[in-house]
C-alpha positions as CSV (number, residue, x, y, z in Angstrom):
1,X,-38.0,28.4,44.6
2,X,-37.3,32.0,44.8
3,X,-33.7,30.7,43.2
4,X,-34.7,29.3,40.1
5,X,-37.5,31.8,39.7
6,X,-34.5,34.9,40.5
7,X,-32.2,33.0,37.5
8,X,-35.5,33.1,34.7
9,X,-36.3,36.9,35.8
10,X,-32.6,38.3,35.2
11,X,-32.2,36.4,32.1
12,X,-35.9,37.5,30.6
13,X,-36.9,41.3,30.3
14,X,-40.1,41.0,29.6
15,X,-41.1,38.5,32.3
16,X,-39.2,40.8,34.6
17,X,-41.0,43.9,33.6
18,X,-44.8,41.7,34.2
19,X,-43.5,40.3,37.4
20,X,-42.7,43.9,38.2
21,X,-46.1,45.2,37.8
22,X,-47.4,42.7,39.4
23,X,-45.3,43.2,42.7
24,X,-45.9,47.1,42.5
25,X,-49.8,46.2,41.8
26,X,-49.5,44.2,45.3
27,X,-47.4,47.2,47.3
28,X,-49.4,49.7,46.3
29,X,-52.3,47.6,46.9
30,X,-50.6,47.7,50.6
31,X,-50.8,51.0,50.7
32,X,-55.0,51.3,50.6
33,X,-55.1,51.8,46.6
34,X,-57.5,50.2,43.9
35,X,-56.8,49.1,40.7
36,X,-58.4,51.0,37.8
37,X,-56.5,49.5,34.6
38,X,-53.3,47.4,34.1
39,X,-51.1,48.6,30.6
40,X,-53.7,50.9,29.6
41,X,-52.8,52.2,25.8
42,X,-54.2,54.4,23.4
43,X,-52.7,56.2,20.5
44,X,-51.3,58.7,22.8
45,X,-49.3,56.5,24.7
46,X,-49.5,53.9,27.1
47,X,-49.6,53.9,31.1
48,X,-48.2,50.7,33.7
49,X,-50.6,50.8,35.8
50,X,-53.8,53.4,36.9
51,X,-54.9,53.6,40.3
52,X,-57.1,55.8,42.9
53,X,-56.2,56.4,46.3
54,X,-58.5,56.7,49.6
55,X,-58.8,60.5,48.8
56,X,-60.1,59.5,45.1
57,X,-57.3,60.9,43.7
58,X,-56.1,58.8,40.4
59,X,-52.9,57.8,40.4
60,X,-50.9,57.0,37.5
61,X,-48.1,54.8,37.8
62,X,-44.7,54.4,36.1
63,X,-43.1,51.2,37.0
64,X,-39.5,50.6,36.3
65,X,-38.2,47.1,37.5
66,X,-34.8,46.3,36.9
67,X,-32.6,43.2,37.5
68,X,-29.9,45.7,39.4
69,X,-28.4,49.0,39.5
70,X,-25.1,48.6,38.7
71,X,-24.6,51.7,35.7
72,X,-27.6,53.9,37.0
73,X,-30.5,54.2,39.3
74,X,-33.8,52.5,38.0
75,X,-35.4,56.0,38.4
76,X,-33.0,57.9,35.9
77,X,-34.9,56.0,32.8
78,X,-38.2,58.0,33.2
79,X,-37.0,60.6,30.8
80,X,-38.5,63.7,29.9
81,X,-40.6,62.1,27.0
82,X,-41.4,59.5,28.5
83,X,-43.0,61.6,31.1
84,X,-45.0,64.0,28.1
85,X,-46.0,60.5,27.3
86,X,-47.7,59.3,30.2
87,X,-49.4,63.0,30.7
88,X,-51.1,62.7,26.8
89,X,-52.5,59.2,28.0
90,X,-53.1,60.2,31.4
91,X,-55.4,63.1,29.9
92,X,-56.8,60.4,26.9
93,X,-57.5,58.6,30.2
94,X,-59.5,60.9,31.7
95,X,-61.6,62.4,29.2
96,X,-62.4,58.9,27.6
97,X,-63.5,57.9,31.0
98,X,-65.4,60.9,32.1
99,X,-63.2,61.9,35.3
100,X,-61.3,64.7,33.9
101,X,-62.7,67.1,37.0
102,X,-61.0,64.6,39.6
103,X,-57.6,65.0,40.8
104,X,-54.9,63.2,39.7
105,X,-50.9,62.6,40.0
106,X,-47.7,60.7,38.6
107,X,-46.1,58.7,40.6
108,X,-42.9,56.0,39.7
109,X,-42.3,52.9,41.1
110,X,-39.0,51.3,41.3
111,X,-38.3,47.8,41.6
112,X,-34.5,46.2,41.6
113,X,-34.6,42.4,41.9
114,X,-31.2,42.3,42.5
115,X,-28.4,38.7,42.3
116,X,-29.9,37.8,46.2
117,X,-32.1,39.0,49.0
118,X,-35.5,40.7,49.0
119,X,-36.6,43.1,46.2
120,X,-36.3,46.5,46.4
121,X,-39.0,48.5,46.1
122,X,-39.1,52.5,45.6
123,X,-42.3,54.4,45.4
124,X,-42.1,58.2,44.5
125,X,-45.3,59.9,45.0
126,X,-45.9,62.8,42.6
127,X,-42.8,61.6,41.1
128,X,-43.7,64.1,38.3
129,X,-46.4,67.3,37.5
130,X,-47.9,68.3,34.5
């Protein structure tokens, strides 16, 4: 099943960049967070996924899934405004939710589906600062 599925991912961006989320939802899931908001966007910009970890820290998460890495790493696309992007909705974020004094971080997910075997996944905490 995995097969057939693997063929309609590589051939379809978008359902590649929502299975994506999904599977870095479920890792980082894994990893003892809670989901706060899925594509969150405001006129500011718009953010993949925001979390908080065990300490209560919010985590804001770029996710970059990619059918492989054959011309550059999946990482390499979180450019510079991309990244003031992400702050000005991280800090939209915050204030409209009332959590500005809580801690918070940036953190990018890679995900490269590659032609056979097991995803691979890539988590870089405080993959970024403001």
């Amino acid at each position: 099943m995995l097969c057939l599925k693997r063929r309609k991912l590589l051939t379809d961006k978008a359902r590649l960049g929502q299975w994506g989320e999904k599977r870095c939802e479920a890792f980082l899931k894994r990893k003892g967070l809670k989901i706060l908001a899925r594509n969150y966007s405001c006129k500011m910009g718009e953010l993949d996924l925001v979390m908080v970890d065990a300490d209560s820290t919010i985590v804001f998460v770029e996710v970059k899934t990619r059918a492989g890495e054959d011309l550059t790493p999946a990482e390499s696309v979180v450019t510079f405004s991309k990244k003031t992007r992400a702050l000005r909705a991280a800090r939209f974020f915050l204030a409209a939710n009332k959590i500005s004094e809580r801690p918070y971080r940036f953190d990018v997910v890679t995900i490269v589906l590659g032609q056979t075997g097991p995803p691979k996944i890539r988590h870089y905490q405080n993959a970024f600062t403001p």
